[in-house]
C-alpha positions in Angstrom: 101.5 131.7 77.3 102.8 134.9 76.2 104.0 133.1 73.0 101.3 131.7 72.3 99.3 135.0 72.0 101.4 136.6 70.3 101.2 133.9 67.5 97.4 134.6 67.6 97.6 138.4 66.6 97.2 139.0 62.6 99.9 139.5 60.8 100.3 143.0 59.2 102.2 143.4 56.4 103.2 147.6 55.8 104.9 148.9 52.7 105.6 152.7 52.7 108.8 154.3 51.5 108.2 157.4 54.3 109.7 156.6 57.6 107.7 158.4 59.5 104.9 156.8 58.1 106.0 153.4 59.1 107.0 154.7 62.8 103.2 156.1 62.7 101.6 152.8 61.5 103.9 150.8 63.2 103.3 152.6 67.1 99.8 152.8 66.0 98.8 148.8 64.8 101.7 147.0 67.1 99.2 147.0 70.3 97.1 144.4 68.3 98.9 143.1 65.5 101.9 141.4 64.6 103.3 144.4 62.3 105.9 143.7 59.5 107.0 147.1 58.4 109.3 147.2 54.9 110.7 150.3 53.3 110.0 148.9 49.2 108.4 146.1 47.7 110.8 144.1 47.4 112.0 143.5 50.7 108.2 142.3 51.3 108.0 140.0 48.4 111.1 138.3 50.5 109.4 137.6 53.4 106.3 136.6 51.6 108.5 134.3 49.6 109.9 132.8 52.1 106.3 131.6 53.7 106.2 133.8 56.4 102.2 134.7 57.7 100.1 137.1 56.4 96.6 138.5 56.9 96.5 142.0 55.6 98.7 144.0 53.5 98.8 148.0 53.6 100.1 149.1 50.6 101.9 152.6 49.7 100.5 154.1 46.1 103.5 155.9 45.2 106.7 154.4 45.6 110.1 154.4 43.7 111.1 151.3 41.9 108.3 149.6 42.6 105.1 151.1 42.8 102.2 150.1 44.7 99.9 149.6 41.4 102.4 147.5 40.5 103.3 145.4 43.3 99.4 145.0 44.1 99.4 142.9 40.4 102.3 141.2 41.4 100.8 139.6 44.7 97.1 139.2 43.3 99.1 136.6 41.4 100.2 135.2 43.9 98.0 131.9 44.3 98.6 131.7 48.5 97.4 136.1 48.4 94.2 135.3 47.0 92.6 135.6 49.9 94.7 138.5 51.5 92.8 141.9 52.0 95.3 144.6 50.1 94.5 148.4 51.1 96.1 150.8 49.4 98.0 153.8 51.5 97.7 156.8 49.8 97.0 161.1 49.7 95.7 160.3 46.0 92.3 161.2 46.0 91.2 161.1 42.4 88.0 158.7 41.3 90.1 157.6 38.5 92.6 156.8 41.2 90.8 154.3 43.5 88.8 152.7 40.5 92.1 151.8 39.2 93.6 150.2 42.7 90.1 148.1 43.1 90.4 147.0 39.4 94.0 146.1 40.8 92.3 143.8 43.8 92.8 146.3 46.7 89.6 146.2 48.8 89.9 149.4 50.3 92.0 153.1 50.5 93.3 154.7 54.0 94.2 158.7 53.1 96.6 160.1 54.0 97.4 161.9 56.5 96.3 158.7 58.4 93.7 159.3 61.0 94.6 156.8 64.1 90.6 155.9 64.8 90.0 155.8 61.1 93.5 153.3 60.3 92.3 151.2 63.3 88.9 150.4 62.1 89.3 150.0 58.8 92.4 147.5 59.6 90.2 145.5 61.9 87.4 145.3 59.7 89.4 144.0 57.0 91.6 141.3 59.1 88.1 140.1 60.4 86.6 139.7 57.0 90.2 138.1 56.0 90.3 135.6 58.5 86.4 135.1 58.2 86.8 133.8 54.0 90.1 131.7 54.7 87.9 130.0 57.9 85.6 129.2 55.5 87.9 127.9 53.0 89.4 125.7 55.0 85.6 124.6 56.8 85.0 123.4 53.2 88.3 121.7 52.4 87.7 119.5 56.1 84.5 119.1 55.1 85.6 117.5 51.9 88.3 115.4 53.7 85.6 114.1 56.5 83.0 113.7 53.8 85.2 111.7 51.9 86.9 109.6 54.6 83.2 108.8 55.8 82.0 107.9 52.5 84.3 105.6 52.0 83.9 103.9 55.4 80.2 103.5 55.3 79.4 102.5 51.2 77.6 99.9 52.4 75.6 101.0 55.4 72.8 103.1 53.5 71.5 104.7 56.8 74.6 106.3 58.4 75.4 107.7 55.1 72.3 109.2 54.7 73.0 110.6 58.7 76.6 112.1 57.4 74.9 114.0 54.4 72.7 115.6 57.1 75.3 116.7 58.9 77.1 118.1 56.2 73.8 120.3 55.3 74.1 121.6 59.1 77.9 122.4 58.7 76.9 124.1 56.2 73.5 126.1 57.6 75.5 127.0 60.6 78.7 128.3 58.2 76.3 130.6 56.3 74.6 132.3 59.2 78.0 132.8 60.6 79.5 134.8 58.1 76.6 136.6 57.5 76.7 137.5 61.0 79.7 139.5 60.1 77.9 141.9 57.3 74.8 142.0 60.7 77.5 143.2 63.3 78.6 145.9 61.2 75.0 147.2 60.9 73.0 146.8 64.1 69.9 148.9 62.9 69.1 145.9 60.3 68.1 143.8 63.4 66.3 140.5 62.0 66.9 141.5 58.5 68.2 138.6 57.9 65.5 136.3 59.2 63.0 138.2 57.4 64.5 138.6 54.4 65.3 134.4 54.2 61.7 133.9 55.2 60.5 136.5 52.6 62.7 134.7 49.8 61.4 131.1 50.7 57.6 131.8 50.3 57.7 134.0 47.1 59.7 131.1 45.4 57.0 128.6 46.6 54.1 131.1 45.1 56.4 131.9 41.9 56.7 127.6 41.2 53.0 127.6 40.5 53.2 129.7 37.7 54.4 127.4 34.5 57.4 128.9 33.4 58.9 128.2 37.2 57.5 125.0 38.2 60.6 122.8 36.8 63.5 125.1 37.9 62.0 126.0 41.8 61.6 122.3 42.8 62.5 121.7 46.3 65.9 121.5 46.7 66.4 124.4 44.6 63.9 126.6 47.0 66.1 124.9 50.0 69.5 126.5 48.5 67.8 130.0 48.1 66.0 129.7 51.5 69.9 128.8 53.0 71.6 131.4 50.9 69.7 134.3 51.4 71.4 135.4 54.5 74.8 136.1 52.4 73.0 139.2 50.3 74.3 141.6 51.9 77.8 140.0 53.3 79.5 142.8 50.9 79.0 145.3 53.3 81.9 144.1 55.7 84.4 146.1 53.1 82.5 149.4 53.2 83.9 152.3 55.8 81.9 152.7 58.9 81.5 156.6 57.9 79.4 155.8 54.8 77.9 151.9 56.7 76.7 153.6 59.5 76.0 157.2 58.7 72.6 158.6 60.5 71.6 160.5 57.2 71.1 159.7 53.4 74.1 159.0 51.6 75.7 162.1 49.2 76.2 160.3 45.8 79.7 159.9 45.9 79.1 158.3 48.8 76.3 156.2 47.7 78.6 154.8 44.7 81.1 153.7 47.2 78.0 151.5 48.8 77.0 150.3 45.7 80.4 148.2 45.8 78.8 146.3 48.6 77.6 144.2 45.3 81.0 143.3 44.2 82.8 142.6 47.5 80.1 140.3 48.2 80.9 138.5 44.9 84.2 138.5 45.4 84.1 137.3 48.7 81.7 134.1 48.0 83.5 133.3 45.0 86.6 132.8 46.7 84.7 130.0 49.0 83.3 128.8 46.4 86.1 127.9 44.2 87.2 125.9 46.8 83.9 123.6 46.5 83.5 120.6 43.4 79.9 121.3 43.1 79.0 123.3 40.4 75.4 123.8 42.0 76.8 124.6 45.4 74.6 126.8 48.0 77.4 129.1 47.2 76.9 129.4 43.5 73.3 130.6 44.3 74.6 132.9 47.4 77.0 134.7 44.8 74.3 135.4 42.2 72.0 137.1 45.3 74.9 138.8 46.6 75.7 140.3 43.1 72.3 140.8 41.3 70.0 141.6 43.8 70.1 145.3 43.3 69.6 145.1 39.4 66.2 146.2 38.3 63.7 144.2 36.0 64.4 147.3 33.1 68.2 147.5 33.2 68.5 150.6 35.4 69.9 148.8 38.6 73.7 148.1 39.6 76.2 146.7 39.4 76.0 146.1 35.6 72.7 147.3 34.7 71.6 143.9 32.9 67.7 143.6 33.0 65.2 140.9 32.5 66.2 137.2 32.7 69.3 138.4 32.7 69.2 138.5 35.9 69.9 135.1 37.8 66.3 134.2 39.4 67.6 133.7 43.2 68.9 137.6 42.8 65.1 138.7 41.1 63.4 137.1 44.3 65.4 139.0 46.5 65.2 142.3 44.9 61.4 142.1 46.2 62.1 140.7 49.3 65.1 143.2 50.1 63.1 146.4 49.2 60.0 145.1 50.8 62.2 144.9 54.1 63.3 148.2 53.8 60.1 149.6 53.4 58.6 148.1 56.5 61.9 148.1 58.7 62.9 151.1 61.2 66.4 153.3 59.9 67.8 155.7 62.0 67.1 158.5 59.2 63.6 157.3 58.8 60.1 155.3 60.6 58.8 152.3 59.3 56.3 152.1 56.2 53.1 150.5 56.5 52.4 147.3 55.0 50.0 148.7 52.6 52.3 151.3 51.6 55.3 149.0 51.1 53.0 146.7 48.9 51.9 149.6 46.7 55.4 150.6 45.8 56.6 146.9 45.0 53.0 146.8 43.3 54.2 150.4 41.5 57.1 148.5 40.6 56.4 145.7 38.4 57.7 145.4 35.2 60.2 148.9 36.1 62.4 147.4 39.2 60.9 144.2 40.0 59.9 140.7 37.4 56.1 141.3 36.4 56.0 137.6 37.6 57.7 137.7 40.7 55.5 141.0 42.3 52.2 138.6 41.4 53.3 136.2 43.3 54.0 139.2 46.3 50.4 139.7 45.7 49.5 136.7 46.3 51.0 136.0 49.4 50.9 139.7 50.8 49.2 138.3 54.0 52.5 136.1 54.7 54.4 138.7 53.9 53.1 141.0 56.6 52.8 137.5 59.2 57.0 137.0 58.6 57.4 140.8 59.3 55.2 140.5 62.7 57.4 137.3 63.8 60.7 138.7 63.2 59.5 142.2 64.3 62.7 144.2 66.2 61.0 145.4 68.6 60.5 141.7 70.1 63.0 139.9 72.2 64.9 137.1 70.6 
């Protein structure tokens, strides 16, 4: 038995040429983990070459030999890493610095001198998120295999088959709300954000499809995938510190740039999965473009990458609406909750600046569902 749960730890994989450093990491992560510690890269790239487990990989900036820049490009090309949080180890503390490790592929720094409550946290969050994208991964490649296996068993029984595509579409509901559950745990002020939001999403796509220039592309199935992957907007936040996550006041803006990465972990994160997928229309594909676009603004002045307009994939315009809207309305710790007339006058205030002239029309339209979704999913009521 005792075997057995060790086997079930995460691997930890540390690379720092300090002893002490080790002996402090080492002490400090051996209680929950199964911790590899190595002295220099190289010694790691041996036991990673010789197909030994790994789930997270704490990296040393400055290193002879080898640094940790450098070894960081080595293992992002590694084709069995690319789903292996790296965070870098390091008393650098320069912008330039950390933009240049997450350019690398690190998802996170730990400073140095390490801070015990802080090294625990962020390692947990980042084995969790880890273990949460390679469970998907390997969800989907099952799913494949069964779907496949099934396929081929029932060509010509028309009924069951259309039975198995069902449950494939509830593999798949029940995979999405679980790994956005992740992004929810870390956040428990956001209470039935994510119902709200999803709800919020469905309707405004059904009001937008009566205008023209949307009634071919928001057909049903299409409104279906956006309803279905509208939980995984914010699923980015998993890979931002708990300081900055959860802090009780606004954020400072070096503080607020750090959460504006939420955007591109998100990406990164659903892109992974969705590589891993044959459909080029997967309920992934649509996920990623929310996940990454829904803070851009209708005039070019939102973030990540300040593209405006049209540019801006339509599942990622809807939610912009949706997202703020919910914020409005929705009790913070730093703030109350804004009356529906209030929250519809800013997205109102909005159009054509931060939100699709077309899209807040629709808002209009529909303001009464708007504020009947926000009453059902209110957090205030039991579950």
């Amino acid at each position: 038995m005792k075997e057995l749960l060790v086997a079930d730890k995460a691997d930890v994989l540390v690379v720092d040429d300090q002893a002490e450093n080790l002996h402090l990491l080492v002490s400090l992560l051996s209680p929950h983990y199964n911790v590899h510690p190595f002295v220099d890269g190289h010694a790691m790239l041996r036991y990673i070459n010789a197909g030994k487990p790994t789930d997270l990989i704490l990296l040393d900036v400055v290193m002879p030999s080898l640094d940790g820049y450098e070894l960081c490009h080595m293992l992002r090309a590694m084709p069995e890493l690319q789903d292996v949080p790296i965070v870098f180890l390091t008393a650098l503390d320069s912008m330039e610095d950390e933009a240049h490790g997450l350019a690398l592929g690190a998802v996170d720094y730990i400073s140095k001198p390490f801070s015990p409550p802080i090294v625990l946290a962020r390692v947990a969050n980042h084995v969790s998120l880890g273990r949460a994208l390679r469970l998907i991964v390997n969800q989907n490649d099952m799913l494949d295999h069964r779907v496949a296996e099934r396929t081929a068993q029932l060509a010509q029984r028309n009924l069951e088959l259309q039975a198995a595509i069902k449950q494939v579409a509830t593999t798949q509901d029940v995979t999405i709300m679980a790994f956005s559950a992740l992004a929810e745990t870390r956040d428990n002020e956001t209470g039935r954000h994510l119902r709200r939001t999803q709800n919020y999403i469905r309707e405004l796509a059904l009001e937008l499809r009566k205008n023209s220039l949307y009634a071919s592309v928001l057909d049903d199935e299409t409104i279906e995938l956006i309803y279905k992957s509208a939980p995984l907007h914010d699923i980015g936040k998993v890979a931002i510190p708990d300081h900055i996550l959860l802090k009780t006041g606004r954020l400072d803006p070096d503080e607020f740039e750090i959460m504006k990465t939420h955007a591109d972990h998100g990406r990164r994160a659903i892109a992974a999965a969705e590589a891993n997928l044959d459909e080029s229309n997967s309920f992934l594909q649509l996920a990623r473009e929310i996940a990454y676009g829904h803070h851009e603004k209708w005039d070019g002045s939102g973030y990540p990458n300040r593209i405006a307009g049209a540019e801006i994939p339509l599942p990622a315009r809807l939610m912009a609406v949706a997202d703020v809207y919910d914020a409005l309305t929705s009790r913070r710790v730093y703030k109350a909750s804004m009356p529906h007339e209030k929250a519809a006058s800013i997205i109102t205030e909005g159009r054509g600046t931060h939100f699709e002239p077309a899209i807040v029309d629709a808002f209009i339209s529909i303001e009464s569902t708007f504020l009947e979704i926000a009453g059902r999913y209110d957090d205030g009521e039991p579950e």
